[in-house]
Predicted model as a PDB file, atoms N, CA, C, CB and O in Angstrom, pLDDT in the B-factor column:
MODEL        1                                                                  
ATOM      1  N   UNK A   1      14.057 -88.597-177.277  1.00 89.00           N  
ATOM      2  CA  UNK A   1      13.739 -87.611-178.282  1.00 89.00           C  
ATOM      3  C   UNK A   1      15.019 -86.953-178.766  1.00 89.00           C  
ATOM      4  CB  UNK A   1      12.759 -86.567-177.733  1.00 89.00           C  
ATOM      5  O   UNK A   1      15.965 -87.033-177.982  1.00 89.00           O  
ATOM      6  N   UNK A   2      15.220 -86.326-179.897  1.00 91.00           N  
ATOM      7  CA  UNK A   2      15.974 -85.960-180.297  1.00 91.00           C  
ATOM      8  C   UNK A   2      15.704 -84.428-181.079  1.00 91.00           C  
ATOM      9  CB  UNK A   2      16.358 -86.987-180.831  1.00 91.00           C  
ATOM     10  O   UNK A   2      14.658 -84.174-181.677  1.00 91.00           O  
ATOM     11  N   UNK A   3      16.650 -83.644-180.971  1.00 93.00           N  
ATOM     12  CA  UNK A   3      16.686 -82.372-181.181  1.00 93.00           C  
ATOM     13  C   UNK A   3      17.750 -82.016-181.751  1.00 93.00           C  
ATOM     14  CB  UNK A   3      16.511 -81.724-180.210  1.00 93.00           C  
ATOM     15  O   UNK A   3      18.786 -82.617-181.468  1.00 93.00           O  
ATOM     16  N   UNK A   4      17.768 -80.711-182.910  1.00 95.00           N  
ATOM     17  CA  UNK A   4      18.963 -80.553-183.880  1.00 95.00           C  
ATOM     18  C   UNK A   4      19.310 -78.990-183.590  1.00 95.00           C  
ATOM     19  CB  UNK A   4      18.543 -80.909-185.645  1.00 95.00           C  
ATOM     20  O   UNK A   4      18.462 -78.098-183.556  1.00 95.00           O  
ATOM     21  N   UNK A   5      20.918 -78.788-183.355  1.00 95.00           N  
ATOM     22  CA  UNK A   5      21.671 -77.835-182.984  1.00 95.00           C  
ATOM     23  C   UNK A   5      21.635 -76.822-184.241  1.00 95.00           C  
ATOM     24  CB  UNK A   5      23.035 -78.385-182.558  1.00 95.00           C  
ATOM     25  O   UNK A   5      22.140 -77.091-185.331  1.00 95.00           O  
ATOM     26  N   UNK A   6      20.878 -75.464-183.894  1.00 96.00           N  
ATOM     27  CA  UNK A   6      20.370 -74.649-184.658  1.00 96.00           C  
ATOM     28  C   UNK A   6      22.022 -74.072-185.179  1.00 96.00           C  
ATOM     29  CB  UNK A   6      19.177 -73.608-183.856  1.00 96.00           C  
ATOM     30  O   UNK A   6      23.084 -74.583-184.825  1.00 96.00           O  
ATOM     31  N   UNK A   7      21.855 -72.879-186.103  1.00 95.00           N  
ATOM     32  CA  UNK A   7      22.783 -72.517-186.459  1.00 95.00           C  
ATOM     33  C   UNK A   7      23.770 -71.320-185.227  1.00 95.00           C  
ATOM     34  CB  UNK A   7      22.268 -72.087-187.765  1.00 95.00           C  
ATOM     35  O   UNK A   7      24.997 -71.404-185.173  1.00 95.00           O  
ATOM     36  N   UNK A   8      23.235 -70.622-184.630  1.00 95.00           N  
ATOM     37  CA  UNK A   8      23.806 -69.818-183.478  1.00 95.00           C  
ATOM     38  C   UNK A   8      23.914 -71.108-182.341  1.00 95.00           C  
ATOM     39  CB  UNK A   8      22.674 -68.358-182.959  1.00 95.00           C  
ATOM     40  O   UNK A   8      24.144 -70.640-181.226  1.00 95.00           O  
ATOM     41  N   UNK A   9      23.841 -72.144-182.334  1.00 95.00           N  
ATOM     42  CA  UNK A   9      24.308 -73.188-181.206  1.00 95.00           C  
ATOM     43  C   UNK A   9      22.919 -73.375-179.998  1.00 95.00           C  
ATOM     44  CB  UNK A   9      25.937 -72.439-180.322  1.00 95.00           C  
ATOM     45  O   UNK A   9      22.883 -73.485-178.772  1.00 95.00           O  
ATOM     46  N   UNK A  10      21.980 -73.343-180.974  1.00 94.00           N  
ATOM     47  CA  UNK A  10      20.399 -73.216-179.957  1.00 94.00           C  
ATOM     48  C   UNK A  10      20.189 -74.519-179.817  1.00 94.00           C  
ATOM     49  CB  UNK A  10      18.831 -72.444-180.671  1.00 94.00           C  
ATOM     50  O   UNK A  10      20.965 -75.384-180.223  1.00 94.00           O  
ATOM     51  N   UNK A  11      19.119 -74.723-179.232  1.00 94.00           N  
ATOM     52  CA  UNK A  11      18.154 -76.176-179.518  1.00 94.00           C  
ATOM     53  C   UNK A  11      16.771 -75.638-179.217  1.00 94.00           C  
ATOM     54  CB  UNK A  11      18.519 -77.692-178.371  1.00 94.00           C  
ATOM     55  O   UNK A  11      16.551 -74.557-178.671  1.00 94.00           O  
ATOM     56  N   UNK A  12      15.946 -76.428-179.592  1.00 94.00           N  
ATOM     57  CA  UNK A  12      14.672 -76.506-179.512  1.00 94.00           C  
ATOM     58  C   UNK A  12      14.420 -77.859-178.548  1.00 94.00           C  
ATOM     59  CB  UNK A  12      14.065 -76.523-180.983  1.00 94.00           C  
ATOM     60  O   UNK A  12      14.969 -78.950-178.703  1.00 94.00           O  
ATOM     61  N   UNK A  13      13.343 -77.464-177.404  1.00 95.00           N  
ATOM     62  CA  UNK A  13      12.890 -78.625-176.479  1.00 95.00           C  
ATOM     63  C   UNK A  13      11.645 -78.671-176.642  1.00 95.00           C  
ATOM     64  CB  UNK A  13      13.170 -78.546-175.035  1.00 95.00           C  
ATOM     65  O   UNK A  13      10.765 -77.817-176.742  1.00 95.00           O  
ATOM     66  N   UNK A  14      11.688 -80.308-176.662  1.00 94.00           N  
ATOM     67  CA  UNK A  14      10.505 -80.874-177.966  1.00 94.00           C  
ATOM     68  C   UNK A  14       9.253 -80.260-176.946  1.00 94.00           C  
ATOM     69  CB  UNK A  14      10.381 -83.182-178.422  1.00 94.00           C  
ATOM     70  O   UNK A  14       9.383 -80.045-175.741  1.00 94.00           O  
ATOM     71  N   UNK A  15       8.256 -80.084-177.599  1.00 95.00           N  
ATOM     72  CA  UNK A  15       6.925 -79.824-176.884  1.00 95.00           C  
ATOM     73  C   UNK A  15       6.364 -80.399-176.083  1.00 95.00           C  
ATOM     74  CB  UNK A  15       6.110 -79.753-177.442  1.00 95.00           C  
ATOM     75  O   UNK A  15       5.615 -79.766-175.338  1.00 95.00           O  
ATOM     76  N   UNK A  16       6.543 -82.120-175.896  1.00 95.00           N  
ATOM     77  CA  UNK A  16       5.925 -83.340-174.884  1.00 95.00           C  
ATOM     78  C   UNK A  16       6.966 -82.628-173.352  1.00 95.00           C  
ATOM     79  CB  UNK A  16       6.521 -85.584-175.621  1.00 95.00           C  
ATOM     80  O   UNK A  16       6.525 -82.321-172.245  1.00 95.00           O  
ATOM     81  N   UNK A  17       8.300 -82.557-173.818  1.00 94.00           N  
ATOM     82  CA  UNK A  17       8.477 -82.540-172.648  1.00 94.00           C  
ATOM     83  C   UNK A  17       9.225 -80.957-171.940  1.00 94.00           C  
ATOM     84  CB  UNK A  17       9.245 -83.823-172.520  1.00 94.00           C  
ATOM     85  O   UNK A  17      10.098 -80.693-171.113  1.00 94.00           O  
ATOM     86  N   UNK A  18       8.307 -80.205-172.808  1.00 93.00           N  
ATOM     87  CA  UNK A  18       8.275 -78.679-172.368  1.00 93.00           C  
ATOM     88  C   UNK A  18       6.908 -78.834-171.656  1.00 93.00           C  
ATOM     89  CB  UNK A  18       8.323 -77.391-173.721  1.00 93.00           C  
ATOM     90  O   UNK A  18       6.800 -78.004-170.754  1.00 93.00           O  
ATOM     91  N   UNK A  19       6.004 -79.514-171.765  1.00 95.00           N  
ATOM     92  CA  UNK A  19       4.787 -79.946-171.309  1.00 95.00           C  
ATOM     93  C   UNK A  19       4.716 -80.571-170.071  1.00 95.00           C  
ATOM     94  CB  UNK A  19       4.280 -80.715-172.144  1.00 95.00           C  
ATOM     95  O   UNK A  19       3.891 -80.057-169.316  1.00 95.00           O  
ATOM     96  N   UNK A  20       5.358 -81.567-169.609  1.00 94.00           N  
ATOM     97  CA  UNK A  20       6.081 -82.522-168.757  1.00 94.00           C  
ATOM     98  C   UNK A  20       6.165 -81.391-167.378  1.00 94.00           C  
ATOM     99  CB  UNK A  20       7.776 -83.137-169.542  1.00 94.00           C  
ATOM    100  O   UNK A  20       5.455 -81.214-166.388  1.00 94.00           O  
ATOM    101  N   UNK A  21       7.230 -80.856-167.824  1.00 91.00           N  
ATOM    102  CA  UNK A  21       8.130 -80.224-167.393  1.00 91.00           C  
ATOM    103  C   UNK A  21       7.798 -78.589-166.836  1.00 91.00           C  
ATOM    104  CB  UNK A  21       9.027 -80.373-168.429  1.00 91.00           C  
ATOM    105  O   UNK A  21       8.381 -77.878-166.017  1.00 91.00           O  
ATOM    106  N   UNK A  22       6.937 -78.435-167.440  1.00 90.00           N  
ATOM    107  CA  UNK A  22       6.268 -76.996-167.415  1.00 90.00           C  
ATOM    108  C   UNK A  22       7.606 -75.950-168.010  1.00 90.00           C  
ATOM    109  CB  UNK A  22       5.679 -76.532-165.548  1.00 90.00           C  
ATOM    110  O   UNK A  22       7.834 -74.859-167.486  1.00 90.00           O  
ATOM    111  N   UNK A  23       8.024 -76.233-168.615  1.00 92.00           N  
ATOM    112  CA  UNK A  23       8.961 -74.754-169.135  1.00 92.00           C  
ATOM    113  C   UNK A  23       8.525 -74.126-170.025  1.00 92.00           C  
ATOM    114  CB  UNK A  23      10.305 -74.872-169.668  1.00 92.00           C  
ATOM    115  O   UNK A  23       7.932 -74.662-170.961  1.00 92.00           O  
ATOM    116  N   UNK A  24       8.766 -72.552-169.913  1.00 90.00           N  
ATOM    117  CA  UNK A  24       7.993 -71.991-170.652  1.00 90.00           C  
ATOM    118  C   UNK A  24       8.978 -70.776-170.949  1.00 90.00           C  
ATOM    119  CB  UNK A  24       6.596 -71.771-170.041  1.00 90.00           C  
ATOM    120  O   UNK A  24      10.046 -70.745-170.338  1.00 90.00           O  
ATOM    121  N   UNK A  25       8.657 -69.751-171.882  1.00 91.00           N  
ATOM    122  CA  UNK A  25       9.451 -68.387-172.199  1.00 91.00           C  
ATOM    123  C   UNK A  25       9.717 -67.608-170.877  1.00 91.00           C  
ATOM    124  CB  UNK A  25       8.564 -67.372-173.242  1.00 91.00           C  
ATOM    125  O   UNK A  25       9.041 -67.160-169.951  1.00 91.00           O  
ATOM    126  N   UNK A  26      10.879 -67.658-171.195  1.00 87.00           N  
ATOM    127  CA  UNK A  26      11.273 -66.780-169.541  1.00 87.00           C  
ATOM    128  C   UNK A  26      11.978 -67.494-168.871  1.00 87.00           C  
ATOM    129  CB  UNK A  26      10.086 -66.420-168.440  1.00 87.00           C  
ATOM    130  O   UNK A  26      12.748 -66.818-168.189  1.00 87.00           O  
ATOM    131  N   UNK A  27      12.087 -68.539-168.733  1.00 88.00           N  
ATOM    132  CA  UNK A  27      12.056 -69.822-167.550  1.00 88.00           C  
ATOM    133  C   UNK A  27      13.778 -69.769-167.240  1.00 88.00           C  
ATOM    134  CB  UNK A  27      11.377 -71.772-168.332  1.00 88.00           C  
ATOM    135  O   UNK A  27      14.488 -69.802-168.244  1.00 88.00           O  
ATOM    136  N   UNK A  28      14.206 -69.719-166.395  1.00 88.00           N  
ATOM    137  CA  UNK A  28      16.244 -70.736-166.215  1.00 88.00           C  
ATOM    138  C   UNK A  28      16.046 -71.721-166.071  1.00 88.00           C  
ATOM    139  CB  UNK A  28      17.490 -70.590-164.903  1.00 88.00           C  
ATOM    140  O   UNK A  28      15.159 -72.306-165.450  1.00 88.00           O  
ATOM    141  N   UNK A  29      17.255 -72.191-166.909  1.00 92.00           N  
ATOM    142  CA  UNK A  29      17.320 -73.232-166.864  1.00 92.00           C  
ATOM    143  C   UNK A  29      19.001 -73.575-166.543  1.00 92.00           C  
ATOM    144  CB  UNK A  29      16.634 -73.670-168.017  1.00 92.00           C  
ATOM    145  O   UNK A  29      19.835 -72.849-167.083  1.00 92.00           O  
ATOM    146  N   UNK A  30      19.365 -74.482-165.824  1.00 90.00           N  
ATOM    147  CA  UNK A  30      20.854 -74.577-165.135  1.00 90.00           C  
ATOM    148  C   UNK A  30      21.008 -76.006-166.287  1.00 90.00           C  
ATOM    149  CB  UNK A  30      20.979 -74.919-162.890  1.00 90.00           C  
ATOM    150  O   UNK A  30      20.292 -76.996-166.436  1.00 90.00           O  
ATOM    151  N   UNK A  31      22.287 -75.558-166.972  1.00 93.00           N  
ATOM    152  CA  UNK A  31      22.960 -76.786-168.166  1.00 93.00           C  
ATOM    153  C   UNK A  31      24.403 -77.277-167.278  1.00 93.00           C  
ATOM    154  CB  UNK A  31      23.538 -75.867-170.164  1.00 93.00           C  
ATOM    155  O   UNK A  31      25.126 -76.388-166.827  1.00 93.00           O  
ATOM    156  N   UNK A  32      24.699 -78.486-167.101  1.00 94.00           N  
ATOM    157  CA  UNK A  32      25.618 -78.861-166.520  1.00 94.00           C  
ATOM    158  C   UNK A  32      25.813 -79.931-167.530  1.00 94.00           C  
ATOM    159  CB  UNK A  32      25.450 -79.102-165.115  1.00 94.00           C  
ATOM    160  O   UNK A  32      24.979 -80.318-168.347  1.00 94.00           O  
ATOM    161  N   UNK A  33      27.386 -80.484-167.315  1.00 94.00           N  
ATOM    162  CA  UNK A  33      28.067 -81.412-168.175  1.00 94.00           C  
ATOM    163  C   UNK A  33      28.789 -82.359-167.371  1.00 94.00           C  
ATOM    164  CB  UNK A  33      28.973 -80.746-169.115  1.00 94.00           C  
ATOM    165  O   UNK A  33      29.805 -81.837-166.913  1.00 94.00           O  
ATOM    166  N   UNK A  34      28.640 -83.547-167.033  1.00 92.00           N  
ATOM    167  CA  UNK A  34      29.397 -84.334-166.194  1.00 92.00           C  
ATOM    168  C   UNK A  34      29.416 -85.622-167.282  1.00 92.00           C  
ATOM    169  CB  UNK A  34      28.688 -84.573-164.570  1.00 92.00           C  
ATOM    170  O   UNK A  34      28.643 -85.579-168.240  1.00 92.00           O  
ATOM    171  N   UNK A  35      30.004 -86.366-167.168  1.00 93.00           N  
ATOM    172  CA  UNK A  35      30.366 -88.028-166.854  1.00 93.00           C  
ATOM    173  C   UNK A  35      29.762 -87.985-168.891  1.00 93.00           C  
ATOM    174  CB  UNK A  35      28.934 -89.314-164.999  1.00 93.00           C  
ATOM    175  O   UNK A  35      29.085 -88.769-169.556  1.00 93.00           O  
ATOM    176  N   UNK A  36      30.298 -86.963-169.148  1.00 95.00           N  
ATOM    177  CA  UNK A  36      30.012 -87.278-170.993  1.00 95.00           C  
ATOM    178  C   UNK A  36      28.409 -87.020-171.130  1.00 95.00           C  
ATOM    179  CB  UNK A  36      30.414 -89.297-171.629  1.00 95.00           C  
ATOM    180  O   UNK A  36      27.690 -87.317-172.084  1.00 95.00           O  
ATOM    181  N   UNK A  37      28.051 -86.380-169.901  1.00 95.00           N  
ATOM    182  CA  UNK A  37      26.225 -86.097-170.718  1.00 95.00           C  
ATOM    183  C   UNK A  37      25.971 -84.625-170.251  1.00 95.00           C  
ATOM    184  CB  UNK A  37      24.547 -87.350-169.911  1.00 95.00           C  
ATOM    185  O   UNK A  37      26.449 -84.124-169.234  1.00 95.00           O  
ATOM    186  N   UNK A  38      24.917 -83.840-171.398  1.00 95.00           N  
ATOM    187  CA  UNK A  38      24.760 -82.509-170.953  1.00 95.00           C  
ATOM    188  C   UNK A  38      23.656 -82.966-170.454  1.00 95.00           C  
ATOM    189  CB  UNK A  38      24.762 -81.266-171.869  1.00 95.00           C  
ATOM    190  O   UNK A  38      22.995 -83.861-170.980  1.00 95.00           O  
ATOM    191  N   UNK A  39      23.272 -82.197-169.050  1.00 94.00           N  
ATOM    192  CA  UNK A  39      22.105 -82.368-168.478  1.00 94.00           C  
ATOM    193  C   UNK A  39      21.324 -80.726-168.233  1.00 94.00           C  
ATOM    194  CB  UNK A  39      22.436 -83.259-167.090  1.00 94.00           C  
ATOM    195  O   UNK A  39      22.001 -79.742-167.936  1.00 94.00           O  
ATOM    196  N   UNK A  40      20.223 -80.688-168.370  1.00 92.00           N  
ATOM    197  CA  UNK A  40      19.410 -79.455-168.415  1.00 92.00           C  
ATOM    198  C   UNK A  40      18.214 -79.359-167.414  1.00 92.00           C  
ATOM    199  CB  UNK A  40      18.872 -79.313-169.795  1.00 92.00           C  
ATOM    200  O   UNK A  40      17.062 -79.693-167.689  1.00 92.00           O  
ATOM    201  N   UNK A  41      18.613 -78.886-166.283  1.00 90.00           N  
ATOM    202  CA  UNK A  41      17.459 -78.438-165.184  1.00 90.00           C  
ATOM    203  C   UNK A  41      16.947 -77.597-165.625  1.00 90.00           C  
ATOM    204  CB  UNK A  41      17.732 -78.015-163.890  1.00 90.00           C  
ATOM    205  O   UNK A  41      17.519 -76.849-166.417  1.00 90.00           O  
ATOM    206  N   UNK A  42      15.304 -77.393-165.140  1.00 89.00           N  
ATOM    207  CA  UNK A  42      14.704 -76.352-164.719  1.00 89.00           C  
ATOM    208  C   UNK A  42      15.475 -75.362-163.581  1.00 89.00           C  
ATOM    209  CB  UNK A  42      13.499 -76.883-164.280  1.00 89.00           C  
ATOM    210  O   UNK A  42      16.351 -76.019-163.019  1.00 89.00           O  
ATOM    211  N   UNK A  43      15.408 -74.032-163.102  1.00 84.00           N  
ATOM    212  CA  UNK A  43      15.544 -73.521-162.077  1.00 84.00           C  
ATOM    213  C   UNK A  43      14.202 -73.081-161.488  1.00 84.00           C  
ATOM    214  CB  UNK A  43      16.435 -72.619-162.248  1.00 84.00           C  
ATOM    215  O   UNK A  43      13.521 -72.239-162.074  1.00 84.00           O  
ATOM    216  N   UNK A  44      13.876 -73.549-160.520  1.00 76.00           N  
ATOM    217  CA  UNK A  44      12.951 -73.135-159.326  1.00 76.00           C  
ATOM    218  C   UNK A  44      13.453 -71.590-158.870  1.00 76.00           C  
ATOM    219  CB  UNK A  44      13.119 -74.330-157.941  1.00 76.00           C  
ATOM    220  O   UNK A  44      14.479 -71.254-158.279  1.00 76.00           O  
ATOM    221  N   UNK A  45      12.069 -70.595-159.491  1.00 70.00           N  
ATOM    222  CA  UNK A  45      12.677 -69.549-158.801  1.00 70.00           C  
ATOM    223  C   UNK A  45      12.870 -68.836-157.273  1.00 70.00           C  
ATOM    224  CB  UNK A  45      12.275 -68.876-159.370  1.00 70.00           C  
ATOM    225  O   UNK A  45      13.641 -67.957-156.888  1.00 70.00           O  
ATOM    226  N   UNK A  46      12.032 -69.456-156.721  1.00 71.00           N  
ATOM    227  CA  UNK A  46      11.781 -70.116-154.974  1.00 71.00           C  
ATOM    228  C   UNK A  46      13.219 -70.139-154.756  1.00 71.00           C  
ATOM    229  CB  UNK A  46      10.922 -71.973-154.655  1.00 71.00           C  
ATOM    230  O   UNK A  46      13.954 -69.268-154.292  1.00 71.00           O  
ATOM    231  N   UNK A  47      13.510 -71.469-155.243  1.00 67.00           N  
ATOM    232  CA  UNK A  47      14.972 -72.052-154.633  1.00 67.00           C  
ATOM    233  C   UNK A  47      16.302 -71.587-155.061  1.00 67.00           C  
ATOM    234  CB  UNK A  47      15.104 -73.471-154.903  1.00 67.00           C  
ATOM    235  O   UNK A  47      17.344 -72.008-154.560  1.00 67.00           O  
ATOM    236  N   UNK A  48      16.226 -70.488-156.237  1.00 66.00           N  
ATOM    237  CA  UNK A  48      17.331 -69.832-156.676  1.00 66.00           C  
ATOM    238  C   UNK A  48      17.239 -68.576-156.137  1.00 66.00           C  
ATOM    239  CB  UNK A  48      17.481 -69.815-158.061  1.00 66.00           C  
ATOM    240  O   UNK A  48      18.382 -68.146-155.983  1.00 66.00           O  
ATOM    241  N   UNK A  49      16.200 -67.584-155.687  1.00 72.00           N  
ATOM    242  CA  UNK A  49      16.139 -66.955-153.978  1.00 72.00           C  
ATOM    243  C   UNK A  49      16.743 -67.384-152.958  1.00 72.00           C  
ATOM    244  CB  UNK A  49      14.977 -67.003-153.353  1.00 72.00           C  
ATOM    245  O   UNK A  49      17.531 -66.670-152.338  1.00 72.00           O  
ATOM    246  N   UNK A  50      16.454 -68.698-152.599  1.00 70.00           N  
ATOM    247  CA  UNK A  50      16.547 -68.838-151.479  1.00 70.00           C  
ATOM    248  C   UNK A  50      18.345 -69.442-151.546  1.00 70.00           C  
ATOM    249  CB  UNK A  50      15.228 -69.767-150.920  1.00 70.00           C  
ATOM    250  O   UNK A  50      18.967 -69.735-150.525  1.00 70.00           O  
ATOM    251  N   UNK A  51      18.807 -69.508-152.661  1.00 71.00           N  
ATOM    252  CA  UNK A  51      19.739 -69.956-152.798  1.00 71.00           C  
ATOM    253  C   UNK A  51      20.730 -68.704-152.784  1.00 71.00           C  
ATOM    254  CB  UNK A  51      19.637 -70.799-153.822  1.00 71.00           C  
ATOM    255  O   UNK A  51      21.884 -68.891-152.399  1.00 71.00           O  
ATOM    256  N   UNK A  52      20.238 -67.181-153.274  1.00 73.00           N  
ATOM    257  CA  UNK A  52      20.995 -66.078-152.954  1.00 73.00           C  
ATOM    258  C   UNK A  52      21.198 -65.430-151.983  1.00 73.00           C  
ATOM    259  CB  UNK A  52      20.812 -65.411-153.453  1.00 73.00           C  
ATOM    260  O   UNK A  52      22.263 -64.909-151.652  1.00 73.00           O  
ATOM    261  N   UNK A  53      19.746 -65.394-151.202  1.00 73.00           N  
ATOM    262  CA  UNK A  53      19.518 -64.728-150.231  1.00 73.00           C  
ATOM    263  C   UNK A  53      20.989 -65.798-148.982  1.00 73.00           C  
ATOM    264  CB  UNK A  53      17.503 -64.771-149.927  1.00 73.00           C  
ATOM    265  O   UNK A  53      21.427 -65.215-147.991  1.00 73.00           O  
ATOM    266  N   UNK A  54      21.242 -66.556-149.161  1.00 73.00           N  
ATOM    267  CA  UNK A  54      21.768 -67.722-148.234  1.00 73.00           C  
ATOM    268  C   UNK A  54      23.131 -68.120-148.690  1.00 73.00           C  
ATOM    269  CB  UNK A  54      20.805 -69.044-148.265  1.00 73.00           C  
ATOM    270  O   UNK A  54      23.797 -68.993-148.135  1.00 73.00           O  
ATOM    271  N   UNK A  55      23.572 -67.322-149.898  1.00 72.00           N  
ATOM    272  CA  UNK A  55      25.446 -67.498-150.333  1.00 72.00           C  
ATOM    273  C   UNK A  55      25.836 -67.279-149.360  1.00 72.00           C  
ATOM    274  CB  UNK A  55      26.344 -66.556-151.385  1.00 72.00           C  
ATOM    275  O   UNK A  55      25.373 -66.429-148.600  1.00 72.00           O  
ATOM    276  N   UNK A  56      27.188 -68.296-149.056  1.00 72.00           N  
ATOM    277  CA  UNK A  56      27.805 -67.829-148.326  1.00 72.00           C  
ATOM    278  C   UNK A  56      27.509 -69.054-147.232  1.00 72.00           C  
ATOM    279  CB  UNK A  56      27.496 -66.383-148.142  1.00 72.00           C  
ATOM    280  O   UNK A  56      28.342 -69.940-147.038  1.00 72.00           O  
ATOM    281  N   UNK A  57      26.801 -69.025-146.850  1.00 71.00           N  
ATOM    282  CA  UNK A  57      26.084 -70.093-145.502  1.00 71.00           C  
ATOM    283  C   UNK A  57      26.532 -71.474-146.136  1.00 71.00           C  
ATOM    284  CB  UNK A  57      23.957 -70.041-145.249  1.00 71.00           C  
ATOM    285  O   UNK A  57      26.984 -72.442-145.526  1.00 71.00           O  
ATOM    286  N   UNK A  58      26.430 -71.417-146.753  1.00 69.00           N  
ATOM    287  CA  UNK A  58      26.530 -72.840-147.325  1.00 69.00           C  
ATOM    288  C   UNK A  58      28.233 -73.480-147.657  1.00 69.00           C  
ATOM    289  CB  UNK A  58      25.603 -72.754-148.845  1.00 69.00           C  
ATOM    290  O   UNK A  58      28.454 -74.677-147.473  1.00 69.00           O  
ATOM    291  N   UNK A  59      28.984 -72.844-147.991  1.00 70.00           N  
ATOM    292  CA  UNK A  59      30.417 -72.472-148.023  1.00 70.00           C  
ATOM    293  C   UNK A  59      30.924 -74.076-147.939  1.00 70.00           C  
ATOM    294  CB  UNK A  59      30.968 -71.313-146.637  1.00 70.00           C  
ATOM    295  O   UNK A  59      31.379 -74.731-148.877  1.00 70.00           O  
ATOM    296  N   UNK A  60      30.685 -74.597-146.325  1.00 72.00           N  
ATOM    297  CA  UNK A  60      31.469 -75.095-145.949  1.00 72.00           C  
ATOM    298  C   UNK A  60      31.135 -76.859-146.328  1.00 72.00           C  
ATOM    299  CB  UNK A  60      31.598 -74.524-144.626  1.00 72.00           C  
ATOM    300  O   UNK A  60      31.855 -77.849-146.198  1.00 72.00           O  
ATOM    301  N   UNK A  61      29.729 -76.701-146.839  1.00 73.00           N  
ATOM    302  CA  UNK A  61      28.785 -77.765-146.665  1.00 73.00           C  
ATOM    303  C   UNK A  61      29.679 -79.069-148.330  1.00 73.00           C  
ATOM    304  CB  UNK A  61      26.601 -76.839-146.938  1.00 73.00           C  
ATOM    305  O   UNK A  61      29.623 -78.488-149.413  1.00 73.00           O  
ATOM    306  N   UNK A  62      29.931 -79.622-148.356  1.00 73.00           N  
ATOM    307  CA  UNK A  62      30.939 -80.471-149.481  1.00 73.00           C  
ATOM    308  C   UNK A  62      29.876 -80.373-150.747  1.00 73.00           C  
ATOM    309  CB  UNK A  62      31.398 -82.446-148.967  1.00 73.00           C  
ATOM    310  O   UNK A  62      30.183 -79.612-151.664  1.00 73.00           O  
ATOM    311  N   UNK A  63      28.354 -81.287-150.848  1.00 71.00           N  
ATOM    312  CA  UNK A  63      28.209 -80.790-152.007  1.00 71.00           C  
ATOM    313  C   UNK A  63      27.715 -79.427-152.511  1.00 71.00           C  
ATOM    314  CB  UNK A  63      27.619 -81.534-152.421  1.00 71.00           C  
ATOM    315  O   UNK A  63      28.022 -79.298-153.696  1.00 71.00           O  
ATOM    316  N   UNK A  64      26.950 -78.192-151.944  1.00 70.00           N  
ATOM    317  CA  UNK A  64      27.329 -76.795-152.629  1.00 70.00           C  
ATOM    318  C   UNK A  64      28.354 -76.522-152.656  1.00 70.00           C  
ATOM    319  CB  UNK A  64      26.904 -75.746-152.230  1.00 70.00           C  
ATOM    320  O   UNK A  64      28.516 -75.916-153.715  1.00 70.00           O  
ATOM    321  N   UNK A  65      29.385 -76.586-152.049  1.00 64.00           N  
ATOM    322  CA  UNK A  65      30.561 -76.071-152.147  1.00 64.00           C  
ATOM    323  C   UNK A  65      31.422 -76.658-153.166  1.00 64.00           C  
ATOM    324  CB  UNK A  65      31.102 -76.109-150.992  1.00 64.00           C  
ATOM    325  O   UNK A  65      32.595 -76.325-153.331  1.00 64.00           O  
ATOM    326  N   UNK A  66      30.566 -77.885-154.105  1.00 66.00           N  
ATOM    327  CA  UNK A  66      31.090 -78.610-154.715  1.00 66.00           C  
ATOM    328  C   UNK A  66      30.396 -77.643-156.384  1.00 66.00           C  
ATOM    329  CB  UNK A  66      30.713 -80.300-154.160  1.00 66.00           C  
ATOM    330  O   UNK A  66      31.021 -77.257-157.371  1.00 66.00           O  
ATOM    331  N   UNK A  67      29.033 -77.556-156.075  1.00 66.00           N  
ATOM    332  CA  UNK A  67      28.385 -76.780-157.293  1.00 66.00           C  
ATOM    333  C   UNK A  67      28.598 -75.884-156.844  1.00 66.00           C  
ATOM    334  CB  UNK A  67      27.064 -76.842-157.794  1.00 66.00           C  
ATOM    335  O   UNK A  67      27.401 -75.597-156.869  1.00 66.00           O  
ATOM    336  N   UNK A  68      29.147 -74.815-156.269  1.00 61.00           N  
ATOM    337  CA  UNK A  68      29.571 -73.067-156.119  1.00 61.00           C  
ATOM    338  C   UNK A  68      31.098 -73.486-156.930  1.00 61.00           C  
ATOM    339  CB  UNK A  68      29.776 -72.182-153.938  1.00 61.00           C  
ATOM    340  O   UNK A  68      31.301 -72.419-157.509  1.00 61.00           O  
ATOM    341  N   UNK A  69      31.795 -74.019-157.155  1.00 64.00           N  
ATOM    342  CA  UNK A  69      33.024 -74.580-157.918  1.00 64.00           C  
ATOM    343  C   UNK A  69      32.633 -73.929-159.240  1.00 64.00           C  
ATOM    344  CB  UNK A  69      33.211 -76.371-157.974  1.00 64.00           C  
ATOM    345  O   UNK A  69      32.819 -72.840-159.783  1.00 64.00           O  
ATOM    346  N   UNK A  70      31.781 -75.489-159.623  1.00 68.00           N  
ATOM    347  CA  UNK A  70      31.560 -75.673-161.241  1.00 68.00           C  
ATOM    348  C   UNK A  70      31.054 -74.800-161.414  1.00 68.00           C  
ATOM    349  CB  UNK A  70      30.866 -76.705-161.899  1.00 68.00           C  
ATOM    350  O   UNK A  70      31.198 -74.427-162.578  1.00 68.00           O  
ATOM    351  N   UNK A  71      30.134 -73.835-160.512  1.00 64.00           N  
ATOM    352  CA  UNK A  71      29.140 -72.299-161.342  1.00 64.00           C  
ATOM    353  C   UNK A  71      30.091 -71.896-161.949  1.00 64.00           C  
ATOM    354  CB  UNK A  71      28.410 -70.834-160.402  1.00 64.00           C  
ATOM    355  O   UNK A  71      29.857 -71.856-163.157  1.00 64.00           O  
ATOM    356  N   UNK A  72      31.465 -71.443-161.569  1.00 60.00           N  
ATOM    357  CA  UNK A  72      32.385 -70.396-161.463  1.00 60.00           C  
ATOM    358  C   UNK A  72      33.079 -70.294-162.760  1.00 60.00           C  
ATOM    359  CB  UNK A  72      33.330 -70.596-160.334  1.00 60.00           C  
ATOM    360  O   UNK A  72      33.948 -69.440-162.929  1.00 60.00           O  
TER     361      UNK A  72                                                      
ENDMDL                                                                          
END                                                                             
């Protein structure tokens, strides 16, 4: 599917797979850029709790410590 870059630098996500996907108004979503592609997660708000409540713990572990990098 394809989608066109609004004038303030928006997009619109097509309806099939806002549907799919369950995203809805309100929602995070984590945008990352690797290997020449933008990729667009959902955020689980469960796991982005459990992901604060627990900074730090994770530090030493190679891949968070690999995405605590790129957040930054």
């Amino acid at each position: 599917m394809r989608t066109k870059v609004a004038r303030r630098h928006q997009i619109t996500i097509p309806e099939k797979i806002r549907k799919k996907t369950e995203i809805s108004v309100g929602n995070i979503l984590d945008i990352s850029y690797e290997h020449g592609k933008i990729q667009v997660e959902k955020v689980d708000e469960s796991w982005d709790k459990v992901m604060k409540e627990t900074k730090g713990a994770w530090d030493k572990h190679p891949q968070f410590k690999e995405m605590m990098m790129q957040s930054k």
